[in-house]
TITORKOL-885524 format. One record per residue (C-alpha): z, y negated, x. Coordinates in nm, 4 decimals, m for minus. Each point is the difference from the previous one (the first is absolute). Layout:
# TITORKOL-885524
atom up=Z; north=Y; east=X
...
***
This chain:
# TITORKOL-885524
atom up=m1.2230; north=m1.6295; east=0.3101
atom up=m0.0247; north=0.1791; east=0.3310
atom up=m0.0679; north=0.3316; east=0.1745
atom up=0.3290; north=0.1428; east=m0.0635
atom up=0.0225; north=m0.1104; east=m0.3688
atom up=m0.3479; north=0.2044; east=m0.0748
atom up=0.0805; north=0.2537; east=0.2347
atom up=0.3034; north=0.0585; east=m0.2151
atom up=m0.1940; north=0.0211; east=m0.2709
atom up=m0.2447; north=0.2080; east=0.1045
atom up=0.2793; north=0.2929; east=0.1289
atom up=0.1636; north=m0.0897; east=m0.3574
atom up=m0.3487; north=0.0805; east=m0.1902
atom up=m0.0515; north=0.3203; east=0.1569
atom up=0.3005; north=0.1465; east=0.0558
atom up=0.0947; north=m0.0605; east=m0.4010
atom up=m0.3646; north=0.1539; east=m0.0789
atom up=0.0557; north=0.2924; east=0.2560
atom up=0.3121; north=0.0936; east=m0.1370
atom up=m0.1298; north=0.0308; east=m0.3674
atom up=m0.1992; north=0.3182; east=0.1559
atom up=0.2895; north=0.1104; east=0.2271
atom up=0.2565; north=0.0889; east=m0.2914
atom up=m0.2183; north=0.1881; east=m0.2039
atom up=m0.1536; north=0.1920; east=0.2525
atom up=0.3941; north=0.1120; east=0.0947
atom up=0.0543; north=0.0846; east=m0.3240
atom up=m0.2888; north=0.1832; east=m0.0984
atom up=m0.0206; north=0.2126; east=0.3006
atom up=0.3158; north=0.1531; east=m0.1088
atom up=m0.0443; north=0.0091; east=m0.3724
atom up=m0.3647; north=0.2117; east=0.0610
atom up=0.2062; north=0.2191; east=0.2559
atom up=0.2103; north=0.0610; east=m0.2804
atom up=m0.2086; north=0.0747; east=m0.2580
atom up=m0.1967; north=0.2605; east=0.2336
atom up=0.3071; north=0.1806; east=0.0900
atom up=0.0846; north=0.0379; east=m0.4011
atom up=m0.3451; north=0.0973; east=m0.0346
atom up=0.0135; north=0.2395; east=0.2907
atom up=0.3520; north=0.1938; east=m0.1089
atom up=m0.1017; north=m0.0225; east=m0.4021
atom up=m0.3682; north=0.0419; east=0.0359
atom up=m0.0224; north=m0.2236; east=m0.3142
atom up=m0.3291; north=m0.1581; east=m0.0119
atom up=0.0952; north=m0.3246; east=m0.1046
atom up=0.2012; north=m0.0945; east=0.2855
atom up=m0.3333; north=0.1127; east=0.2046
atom up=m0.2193; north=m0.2625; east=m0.1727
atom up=0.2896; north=m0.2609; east=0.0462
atom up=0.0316; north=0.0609; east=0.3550
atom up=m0.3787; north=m0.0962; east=0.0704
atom up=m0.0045; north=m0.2276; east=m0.2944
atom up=0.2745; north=m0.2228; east=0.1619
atom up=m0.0781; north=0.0838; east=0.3418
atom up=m0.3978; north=m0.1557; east=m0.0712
atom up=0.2091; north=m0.3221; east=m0.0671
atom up=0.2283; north=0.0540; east=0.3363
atom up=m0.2787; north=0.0573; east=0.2508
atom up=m0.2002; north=m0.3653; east=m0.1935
atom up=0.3140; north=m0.1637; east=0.0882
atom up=0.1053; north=0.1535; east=0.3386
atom up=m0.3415; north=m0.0765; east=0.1394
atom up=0.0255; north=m0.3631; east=m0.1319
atom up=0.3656; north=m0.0174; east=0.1786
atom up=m0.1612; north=0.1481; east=0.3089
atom up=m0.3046; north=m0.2905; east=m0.0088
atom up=0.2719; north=m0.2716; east=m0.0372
atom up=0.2669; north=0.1096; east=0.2143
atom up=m0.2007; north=m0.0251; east=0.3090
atom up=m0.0343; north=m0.3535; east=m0.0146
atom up=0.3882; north=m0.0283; east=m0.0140
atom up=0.0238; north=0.0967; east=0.3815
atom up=m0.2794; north=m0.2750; east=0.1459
atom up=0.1683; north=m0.2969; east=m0.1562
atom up=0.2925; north=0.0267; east=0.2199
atom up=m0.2766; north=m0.0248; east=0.3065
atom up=m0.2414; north=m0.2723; east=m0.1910
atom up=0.2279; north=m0.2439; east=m0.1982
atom up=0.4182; north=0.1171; east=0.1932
atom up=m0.0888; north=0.0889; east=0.3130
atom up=0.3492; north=m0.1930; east=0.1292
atom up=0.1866; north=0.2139; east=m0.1786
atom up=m0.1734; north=0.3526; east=0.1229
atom up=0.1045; north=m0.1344; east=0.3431
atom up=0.3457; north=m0.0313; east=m0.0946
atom up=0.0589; north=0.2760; east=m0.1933
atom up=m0.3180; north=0.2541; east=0.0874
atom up=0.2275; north=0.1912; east=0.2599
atom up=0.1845; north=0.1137; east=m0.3355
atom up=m0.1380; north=m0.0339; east=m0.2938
atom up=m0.3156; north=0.1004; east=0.1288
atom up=0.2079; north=0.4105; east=0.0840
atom up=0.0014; north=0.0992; east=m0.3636
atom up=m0.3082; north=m0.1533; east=m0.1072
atom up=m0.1600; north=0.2578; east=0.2456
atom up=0.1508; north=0.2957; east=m0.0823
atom up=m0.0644; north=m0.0997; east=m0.3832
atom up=m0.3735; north=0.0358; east=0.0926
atom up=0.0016; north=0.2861; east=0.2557
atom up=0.2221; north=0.2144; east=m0.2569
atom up=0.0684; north=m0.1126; east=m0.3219
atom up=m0.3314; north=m0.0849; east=m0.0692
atom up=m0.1671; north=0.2924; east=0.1886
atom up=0.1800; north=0.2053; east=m0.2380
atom up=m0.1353; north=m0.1922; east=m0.2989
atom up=m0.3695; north=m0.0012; east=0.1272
atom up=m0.0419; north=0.3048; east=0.1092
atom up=0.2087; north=0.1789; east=m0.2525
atom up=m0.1354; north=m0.1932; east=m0.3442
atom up=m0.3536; north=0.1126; east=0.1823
atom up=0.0862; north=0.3780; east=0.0086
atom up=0.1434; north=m0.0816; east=m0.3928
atom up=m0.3363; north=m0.1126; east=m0.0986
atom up=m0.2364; north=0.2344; east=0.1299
atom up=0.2380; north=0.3048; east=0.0022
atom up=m0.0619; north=0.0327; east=m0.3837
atom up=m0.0481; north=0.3695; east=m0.0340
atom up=m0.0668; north=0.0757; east=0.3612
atom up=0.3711; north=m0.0092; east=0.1530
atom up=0.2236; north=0.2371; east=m0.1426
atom up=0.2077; north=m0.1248; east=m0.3025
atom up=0.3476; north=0.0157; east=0.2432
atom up=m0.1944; north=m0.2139; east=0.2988
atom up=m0.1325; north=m0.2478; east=m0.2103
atom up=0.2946; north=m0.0760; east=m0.2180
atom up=0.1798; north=m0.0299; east=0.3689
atom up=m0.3091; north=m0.2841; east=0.0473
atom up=0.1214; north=m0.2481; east=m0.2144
atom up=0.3488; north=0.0283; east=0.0149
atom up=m0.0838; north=m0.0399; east=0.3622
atom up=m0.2013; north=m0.3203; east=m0.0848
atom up=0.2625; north=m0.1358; east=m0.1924
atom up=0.2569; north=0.0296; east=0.2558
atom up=m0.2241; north=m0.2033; east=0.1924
atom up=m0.0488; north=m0.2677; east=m0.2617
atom up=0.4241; north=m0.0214; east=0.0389
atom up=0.0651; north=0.0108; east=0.3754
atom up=m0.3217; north=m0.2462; east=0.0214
atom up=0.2369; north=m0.2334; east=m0.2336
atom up=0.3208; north=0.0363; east=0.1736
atom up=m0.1684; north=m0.0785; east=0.3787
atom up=m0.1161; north=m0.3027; east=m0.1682
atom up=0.2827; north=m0.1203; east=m0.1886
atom up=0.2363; north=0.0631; east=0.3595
atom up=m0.2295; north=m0.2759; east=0.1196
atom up=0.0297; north=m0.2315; east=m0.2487
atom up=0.3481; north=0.0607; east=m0.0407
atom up=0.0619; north=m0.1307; east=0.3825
atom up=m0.1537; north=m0.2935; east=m0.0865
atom up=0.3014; north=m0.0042; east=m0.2921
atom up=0.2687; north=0.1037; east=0.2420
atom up=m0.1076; north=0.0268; east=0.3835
atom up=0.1619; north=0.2811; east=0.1647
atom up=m0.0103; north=0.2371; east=0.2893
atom up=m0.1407; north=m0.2777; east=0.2280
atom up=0.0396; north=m0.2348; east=0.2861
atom up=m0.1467; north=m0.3556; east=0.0469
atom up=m0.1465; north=0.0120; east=0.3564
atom up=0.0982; north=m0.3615; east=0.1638
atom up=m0.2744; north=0.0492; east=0.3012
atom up=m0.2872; north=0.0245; east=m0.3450
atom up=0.1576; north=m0.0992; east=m0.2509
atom up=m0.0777; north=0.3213; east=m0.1938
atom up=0.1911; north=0.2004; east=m0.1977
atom up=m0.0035; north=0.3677; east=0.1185
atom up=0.0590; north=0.3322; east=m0.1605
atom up=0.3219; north=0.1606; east=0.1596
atom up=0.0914; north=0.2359; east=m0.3019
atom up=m0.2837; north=0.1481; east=m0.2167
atom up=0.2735; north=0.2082; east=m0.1914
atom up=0.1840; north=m0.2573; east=m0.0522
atom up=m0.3294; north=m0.1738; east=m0.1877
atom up=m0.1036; north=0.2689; east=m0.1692
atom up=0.3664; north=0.0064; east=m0.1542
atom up=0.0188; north=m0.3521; east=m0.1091
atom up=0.2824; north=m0.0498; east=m0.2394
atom up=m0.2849; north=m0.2156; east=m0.2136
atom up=m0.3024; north=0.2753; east=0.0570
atom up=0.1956; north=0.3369; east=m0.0905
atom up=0.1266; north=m0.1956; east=m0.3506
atom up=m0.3530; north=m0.1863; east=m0.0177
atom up=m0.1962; north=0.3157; east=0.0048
atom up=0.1764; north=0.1582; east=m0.3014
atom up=m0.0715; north=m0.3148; east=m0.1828
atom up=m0.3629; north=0.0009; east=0.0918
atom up=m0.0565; north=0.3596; east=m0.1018
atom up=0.1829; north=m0.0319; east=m0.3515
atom up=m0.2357; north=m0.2774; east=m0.0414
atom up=m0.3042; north=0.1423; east=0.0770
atom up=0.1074; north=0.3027; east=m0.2441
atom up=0.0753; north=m0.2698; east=m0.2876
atom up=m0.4149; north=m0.1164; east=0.0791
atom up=m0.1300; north=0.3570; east=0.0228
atom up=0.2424; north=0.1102; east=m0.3209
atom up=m0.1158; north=m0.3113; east=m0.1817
atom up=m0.4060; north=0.0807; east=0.0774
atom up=0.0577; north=0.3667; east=m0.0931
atom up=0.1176; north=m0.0973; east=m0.3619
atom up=m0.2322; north=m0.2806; east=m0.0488
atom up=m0.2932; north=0.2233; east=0.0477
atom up=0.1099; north=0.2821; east=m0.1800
atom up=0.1748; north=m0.2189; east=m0.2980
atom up=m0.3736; north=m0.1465; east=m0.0555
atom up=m0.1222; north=0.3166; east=m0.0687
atom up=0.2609; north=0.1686; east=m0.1878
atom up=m0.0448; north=m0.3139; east=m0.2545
atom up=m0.3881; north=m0.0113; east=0.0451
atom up=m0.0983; north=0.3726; east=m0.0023
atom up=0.2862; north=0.1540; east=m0.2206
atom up=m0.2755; north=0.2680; east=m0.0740
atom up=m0.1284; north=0.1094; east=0.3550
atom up=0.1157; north=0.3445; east=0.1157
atom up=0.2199; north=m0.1556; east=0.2898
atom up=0.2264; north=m0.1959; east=m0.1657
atom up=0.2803; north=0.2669; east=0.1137
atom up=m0.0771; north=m0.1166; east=0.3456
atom up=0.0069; north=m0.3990; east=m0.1082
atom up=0.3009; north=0.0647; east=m0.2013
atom up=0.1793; north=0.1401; east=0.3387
atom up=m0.1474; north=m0.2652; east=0.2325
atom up=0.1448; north=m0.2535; east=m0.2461
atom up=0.3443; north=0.1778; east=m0.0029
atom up=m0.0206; north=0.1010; east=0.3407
atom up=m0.0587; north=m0.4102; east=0.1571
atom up=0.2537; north=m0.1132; east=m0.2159
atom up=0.2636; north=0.1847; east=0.1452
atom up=m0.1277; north=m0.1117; east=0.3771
atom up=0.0320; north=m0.3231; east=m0.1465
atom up=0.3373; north=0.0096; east=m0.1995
atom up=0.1712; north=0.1867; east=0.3427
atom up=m0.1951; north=m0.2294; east=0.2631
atom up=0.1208; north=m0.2826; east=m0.1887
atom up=0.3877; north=0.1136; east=0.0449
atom up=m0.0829; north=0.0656; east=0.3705
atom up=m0.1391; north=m0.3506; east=0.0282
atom up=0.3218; north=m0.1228; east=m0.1058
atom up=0.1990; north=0.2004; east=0.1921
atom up=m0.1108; north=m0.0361; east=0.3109
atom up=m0.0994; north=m0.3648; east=m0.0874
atom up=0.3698; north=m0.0429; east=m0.0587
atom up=0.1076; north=0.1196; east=0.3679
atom up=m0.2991; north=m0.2143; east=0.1218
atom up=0.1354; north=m0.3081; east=m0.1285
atom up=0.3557; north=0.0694; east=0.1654
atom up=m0.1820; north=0.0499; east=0.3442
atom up=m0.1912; north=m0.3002; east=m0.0256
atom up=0.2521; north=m0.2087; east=m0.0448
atom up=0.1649; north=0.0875; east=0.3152
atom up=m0.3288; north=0.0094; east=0.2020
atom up=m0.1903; north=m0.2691; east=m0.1733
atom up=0.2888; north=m0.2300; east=m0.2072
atom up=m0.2282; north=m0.2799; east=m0.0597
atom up=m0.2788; north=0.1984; east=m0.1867
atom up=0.2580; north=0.1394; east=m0.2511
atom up=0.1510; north=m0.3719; east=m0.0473
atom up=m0.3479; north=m0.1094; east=m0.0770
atom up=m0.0853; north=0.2939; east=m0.2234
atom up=0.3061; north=m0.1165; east=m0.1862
atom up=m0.0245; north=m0.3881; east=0.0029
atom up=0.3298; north=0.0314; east=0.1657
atom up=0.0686; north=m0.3487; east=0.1909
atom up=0.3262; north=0.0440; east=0.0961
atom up=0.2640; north=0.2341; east=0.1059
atom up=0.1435; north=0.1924; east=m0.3094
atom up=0.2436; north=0.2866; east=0.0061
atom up=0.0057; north=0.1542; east=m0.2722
atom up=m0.3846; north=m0.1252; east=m0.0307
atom up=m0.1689; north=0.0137; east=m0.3561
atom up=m0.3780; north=0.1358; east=m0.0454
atom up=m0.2435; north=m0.2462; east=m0.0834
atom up=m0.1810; north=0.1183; east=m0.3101
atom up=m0.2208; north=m0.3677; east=0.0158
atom up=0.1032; north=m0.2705; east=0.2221
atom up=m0.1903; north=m0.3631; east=0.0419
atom up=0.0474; north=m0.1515; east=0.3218
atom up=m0.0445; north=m0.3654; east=0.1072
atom up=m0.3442; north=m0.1066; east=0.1032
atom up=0.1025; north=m0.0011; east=0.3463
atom up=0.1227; north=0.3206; east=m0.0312
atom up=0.3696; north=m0.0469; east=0.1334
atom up=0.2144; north=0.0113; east=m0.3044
atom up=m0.0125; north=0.2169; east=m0.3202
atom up=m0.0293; north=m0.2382; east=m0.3047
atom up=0.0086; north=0.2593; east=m0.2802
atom up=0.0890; north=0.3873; east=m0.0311
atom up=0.1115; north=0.2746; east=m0.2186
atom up=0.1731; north=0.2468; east=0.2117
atom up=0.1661; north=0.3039; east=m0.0539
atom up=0.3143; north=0.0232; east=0.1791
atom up=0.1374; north=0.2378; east=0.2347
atom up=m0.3571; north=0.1934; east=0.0352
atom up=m0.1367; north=m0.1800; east=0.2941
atom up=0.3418; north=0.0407; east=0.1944
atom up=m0.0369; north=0.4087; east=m0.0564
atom up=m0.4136; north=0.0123; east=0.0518
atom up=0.0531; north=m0.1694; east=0.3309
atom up=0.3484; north=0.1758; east=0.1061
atom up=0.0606; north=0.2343; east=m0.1774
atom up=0.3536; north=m0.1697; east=m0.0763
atom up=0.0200; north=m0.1857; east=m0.3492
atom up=0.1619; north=m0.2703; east=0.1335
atom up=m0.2010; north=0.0053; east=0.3505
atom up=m0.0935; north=m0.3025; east=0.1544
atom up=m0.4099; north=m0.0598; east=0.0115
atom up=m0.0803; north=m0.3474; east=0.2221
atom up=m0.2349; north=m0.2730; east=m0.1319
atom up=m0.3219; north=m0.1475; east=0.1172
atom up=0.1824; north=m0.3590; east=0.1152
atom up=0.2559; north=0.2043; east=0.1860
atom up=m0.2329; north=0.2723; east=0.1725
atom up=m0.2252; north=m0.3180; east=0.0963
atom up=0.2378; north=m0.1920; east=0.1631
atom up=0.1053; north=0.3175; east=0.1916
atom up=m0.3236; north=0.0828; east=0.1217
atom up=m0.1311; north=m0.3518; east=0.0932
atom up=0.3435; north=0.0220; east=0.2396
atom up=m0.1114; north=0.3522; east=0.1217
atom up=m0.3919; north=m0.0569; east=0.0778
atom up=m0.0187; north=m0.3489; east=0.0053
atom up=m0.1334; north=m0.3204; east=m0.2597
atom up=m0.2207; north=0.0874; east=m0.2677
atom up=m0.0571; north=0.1827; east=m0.3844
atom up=0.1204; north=0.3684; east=0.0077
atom up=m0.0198; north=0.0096; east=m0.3854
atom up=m0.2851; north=0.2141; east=m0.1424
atom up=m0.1784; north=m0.1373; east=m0.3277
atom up=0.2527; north=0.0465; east=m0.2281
atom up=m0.2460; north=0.0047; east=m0.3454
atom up=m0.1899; north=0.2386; east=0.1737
atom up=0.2962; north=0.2232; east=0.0966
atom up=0.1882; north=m0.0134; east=m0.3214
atom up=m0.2868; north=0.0709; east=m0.2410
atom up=m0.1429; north=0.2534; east=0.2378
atom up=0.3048; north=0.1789; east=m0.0044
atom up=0.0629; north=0.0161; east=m0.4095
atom up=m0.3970; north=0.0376; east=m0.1035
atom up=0.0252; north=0.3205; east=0.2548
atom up=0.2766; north=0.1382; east=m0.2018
atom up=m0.1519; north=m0.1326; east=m0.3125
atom up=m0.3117; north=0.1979; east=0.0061
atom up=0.1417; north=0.2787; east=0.1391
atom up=0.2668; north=0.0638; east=m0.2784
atom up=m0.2954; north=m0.0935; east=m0.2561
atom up=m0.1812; north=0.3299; east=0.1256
atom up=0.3043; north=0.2016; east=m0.0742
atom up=0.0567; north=m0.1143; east=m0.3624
atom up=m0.3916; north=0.0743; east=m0.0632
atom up=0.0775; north=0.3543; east=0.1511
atom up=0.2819; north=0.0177; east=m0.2349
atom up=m0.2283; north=m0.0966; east=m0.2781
atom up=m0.2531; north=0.2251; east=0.0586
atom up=0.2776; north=0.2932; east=0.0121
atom up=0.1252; north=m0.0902; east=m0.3246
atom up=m0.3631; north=m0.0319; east=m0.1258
atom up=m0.0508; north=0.3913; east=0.0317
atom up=0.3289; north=0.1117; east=m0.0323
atom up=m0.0046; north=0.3645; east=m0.2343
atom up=m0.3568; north=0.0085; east=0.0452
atom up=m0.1038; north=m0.3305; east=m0.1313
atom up=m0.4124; north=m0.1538; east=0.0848
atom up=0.0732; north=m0.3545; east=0.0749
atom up=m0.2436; north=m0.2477; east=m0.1982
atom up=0.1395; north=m0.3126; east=0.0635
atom up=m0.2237; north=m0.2350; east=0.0660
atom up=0.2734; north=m0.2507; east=0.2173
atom up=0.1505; north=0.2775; east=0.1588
atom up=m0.4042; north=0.0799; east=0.1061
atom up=m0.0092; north=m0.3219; east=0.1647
atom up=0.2814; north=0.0219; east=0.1969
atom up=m0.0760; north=0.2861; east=0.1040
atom up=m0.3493; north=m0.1360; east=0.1826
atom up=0.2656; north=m0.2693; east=0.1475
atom up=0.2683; north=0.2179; east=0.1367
atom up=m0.1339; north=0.0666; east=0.3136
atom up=m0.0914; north=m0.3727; east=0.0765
atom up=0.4246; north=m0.0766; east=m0.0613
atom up=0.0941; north=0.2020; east=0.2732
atom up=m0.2481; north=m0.1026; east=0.2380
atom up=0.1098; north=m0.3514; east=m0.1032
atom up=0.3524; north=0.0606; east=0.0707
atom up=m0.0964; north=0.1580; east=0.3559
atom up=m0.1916; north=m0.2747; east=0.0809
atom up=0.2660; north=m0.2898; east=m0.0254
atom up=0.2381; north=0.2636; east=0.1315
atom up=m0.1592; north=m0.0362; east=0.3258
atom up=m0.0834; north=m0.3904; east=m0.0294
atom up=0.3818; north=m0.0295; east=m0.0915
atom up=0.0647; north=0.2369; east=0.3502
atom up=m0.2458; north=m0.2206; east=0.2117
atom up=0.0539; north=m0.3588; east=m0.1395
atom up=0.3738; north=0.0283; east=m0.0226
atom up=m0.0307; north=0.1045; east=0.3717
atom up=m0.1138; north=m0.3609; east=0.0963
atom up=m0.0134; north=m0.1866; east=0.2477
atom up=0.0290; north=0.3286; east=0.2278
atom up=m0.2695; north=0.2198; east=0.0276
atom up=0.2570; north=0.2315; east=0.2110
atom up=0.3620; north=m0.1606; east=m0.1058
atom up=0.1973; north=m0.1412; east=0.2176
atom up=m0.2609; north=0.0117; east=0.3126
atom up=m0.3179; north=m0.1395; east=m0.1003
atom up=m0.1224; north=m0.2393; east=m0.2775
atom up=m0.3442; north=0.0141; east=m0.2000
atom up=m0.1123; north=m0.2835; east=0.1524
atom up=m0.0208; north=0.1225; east=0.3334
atom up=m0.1473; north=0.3319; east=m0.0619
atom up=m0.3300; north=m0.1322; east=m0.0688
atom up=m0.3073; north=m0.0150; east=0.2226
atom up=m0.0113; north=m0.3239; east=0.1953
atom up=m0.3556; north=0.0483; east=0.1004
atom up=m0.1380; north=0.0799; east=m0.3612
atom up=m0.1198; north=m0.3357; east=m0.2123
atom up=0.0415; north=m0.1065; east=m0.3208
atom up=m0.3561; north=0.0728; east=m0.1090
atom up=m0.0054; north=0.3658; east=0.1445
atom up=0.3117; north=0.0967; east=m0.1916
atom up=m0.1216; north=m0.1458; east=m0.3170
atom up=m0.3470; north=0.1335; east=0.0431
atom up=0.1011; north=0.3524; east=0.0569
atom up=0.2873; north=m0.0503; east=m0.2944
atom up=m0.3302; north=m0.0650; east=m0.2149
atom up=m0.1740; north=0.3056; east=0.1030
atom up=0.2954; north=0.2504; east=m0.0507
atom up=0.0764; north=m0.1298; east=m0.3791
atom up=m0.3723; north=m0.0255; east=m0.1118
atom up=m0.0095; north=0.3742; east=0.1720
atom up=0.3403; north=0.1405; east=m0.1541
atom up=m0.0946; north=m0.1545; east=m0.3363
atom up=m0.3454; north=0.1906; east=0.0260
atom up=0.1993; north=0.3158; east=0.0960
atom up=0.2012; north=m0.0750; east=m0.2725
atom up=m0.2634; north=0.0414; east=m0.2805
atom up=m0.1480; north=0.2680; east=0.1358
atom up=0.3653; north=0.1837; east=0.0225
atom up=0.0849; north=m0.1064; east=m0.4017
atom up=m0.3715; north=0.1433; east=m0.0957
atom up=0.0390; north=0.3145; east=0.2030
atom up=0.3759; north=0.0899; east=m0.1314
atom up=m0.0605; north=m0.1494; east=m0.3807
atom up=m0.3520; north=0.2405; east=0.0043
atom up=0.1603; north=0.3202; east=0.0919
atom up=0.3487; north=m0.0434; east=m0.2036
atom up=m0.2491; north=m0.0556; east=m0.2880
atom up=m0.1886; north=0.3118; east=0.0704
atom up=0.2996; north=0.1745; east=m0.0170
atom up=0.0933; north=0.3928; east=0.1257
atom up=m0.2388; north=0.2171; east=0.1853
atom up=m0.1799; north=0.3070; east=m0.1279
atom up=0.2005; north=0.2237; east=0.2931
atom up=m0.2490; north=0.3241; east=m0.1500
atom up=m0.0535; north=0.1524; east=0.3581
atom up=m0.4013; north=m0.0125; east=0.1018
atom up=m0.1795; north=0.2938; east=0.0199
atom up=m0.0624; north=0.1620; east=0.3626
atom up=m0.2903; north=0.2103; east=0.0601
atom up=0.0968; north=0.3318; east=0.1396
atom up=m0.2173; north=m0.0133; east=0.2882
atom up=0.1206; north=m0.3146; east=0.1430
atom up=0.1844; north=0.0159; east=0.2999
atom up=0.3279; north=m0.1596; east=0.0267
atom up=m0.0590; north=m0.1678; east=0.3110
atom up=m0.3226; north=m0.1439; east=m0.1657
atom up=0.2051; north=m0.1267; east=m0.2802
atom up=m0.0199; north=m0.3987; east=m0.0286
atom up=0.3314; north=m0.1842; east=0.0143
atom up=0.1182; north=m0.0420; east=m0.3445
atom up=0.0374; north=m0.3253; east=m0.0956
atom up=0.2014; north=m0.0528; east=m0.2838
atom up=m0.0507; north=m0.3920; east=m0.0743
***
């Protein structure tokens, strides 16, 4: 083991444990906006007491996103700071405007949400968090253009005088093939996680407290977060779908690893479980459905879709001696437990649905239990979606220009990396528990009394304190 291997792992651990915060926080910001505005035209008071019952649970888990995000930014000074040279001139553009806009907007705008409660007019602070939410979105997108260079460099120039690459189109990296079909994706997945929360939470109570005077509200969050679920989960296919035909003309050798593919097939098969050879250079064993890969890749039934021994040997005559094959377990299993869990959160939806259909009360006790689960599934499945995007990426941290093993610090040692590695998981796991507590307390506690408090007639409104409603 060595620097780079922990400093790998260390940008693995917290980017994975980030990004269970990021998705939900995406989602939810919408969903709440959504439920205010029915509350808002309607006036029902149910949608009222969701909106601050749900947004409670948004503002626990944006502030934890906030907390871990930060730390996101200082690894690529501390543990890849070869790599911010290279690439800082560009991917460093978006990242900057994610901060001085998007998340201005988020900030300041969730802050005028909170404390406006009741002291901005019902129009202006509606307008607040739809404002915030926008944010939460254009926050994502600046991020995921970065990352998506990294996939597919574009809008650049290698400097030969440096050695640096240099930004020479930011339009043309804001509209990255890979970022404007990768953002889609990332949004319908954060819906399925905020969907999936929404339904957990209120299918506990509907089965728990069949008696309490809010069930309507339960019964609608249920029905409502299925839905998000059921139609994020077709949008995660969709655009999934066109993401896997652009990666394998930007990034062939991560879709011939997601697939076990090891050599050139036209029409290529889908692997639905392959076993490779120790070494990992030949398949020994797979049950393949034929046709499919050839039309997920191409688009073209009988398209051609190049292997892993084939893309190797082209790319060690390109750059030069050496592996340019990701870890195919890793890859492949990645790939099918993201779809896995992901498609398990829609037939729970579906369940629940049918559960209540004409009016039912569910009482199951199994369909209970999966209910607590659901939202863990789609986390799950965004998780090794993004360990599937960065692994099958390797050897490059930006493909084609520079590898992973040259992005990292030269002048940071073994022992730093591993003792700051220590610190940030025995702090995120902390954070952890305290975020679990925090959301499993106030989903318990369930829907706030939203009886306006009395206002003595000789206060002054510019006396008033700020209302705050959590």
């Amino acid at each position: 083991m060595d620097a780079l291997d922990v400093a790998r792992w260390q940008f693995g651990v917290t980017t994975v444990y980030h990004f269970l915060f990021v998705p939900l926080t995406i989602g939810l910001s919408v969903l709440v906006a959504i439920l205010q505005t029915m509350w808002h035209r309607t006036g029902n008071e149910r949608y009222l007491k969701l909106t601050k019952f749900y947004g409670k649970l948004f503002l626990i888990n944006f502030a934890m996103g906030v907390v871990t995000g930060i730390v996101q930014e200082f690894q690529f000074g501390m543990n890849w700071s070869d790599y911010s040279r290279f690439v800082g001139d560009i991917f460093g553009a978006p990242l900057a405007i994610e901060a001085l806009v998007a998340f201005f907007l988020e900030s300041t705008f969730i802050g005028l949400w909170i404390f406006g409660w009741d002291r901005l007019p019902k129009r202006l602070h509606l307008a607040s968090i739809w404002v915030a939410a926008i944010g939460t979105n254009l926050s994502a997108y600046f991020i995921l253009a970065a990352n998506s260079f990294m996939q597919n460099p574009v809008g650049y120039r290698i400097n030969p005088d440096t050695g640096r690459a240099e930004l020479t189109d930011f339009i043309a990296v804001l509209t990255n093939k890979v970022a404007l079909v990768t953002f889609p994706h990332t949004l319908a997945g954060a819906f399925l996680v905020a969907g999936s929360l929404i339904v957990s939470v209120g299918l506990w109570h509907v089965i728990r407290n069949r008696d309490s005077a809010d069930t309507g509200a339960y019964r609608f969050a249920t029905k409502f977060g299925s839905w998000v679920v059921l139609v994020s989960s077709a949008l995660v296919l969709f655009t999934g779908d066109i993401q896997g035909k652009i990666m394998t003309q930007v990034q062939p050798m991560k879709m011939a690893a997601a697939e076990g593919l090891y050599t050139t097939e036209s029409p290529a098969s889908f692997s639905v479980l392959t076993v490779g050879s120790l070494d990992g250079s030949r398949e020994v064993f797979a049950l393949k459905i034929p046709h499919l890969l050839s039309y997920l890749g191409t688009g073209d039934p009988n398209g051609t879709v190049h292997g892993i021994n084939d893309l190797q040997a082209q790319y060690a005559s390109q750059y030069g001696a050496g592996s340019y094959t990701p870890i195919i377990p890793v890859t492949y299993w990645s790939f099918r437990f993201m779809i896995g869990f992901g498609m398990a959160a829609a037939a729970i939806a579906l369940l629940v649905l049918w559960a209540q259909r004409k009016g039912r009360t569910p009482t199951s006790r199994w369909l209970l239990r999966a209910g607590l689960v659901m939202p863990v599934l789609p986390l799950l499945a965004n998780s090794f979606g993004w360990i599937f995007t960065e692994m099958g990426r390797q050897p490059w941290i930006v493909f084609g220009e520079m590898l992973t093993r040259d992005g990292v610090s030269r002048s940071v040692s073994l022992t730093e990396v591993l003792t700051s590695f220590t610190a940030f998981t025995l702090i995120y796991a902390t954070l952890a528990v305290i975020e679990f507590t925090l959301l499993v307390r106030y989903a318990r506690a369930g829907v706030p009394d939203v009886t306006p408090a009395p206002v003595p007639d000789d206060t002054d409104d510019a006396e008033r304190p700020l209302a705050f409603a959590y």
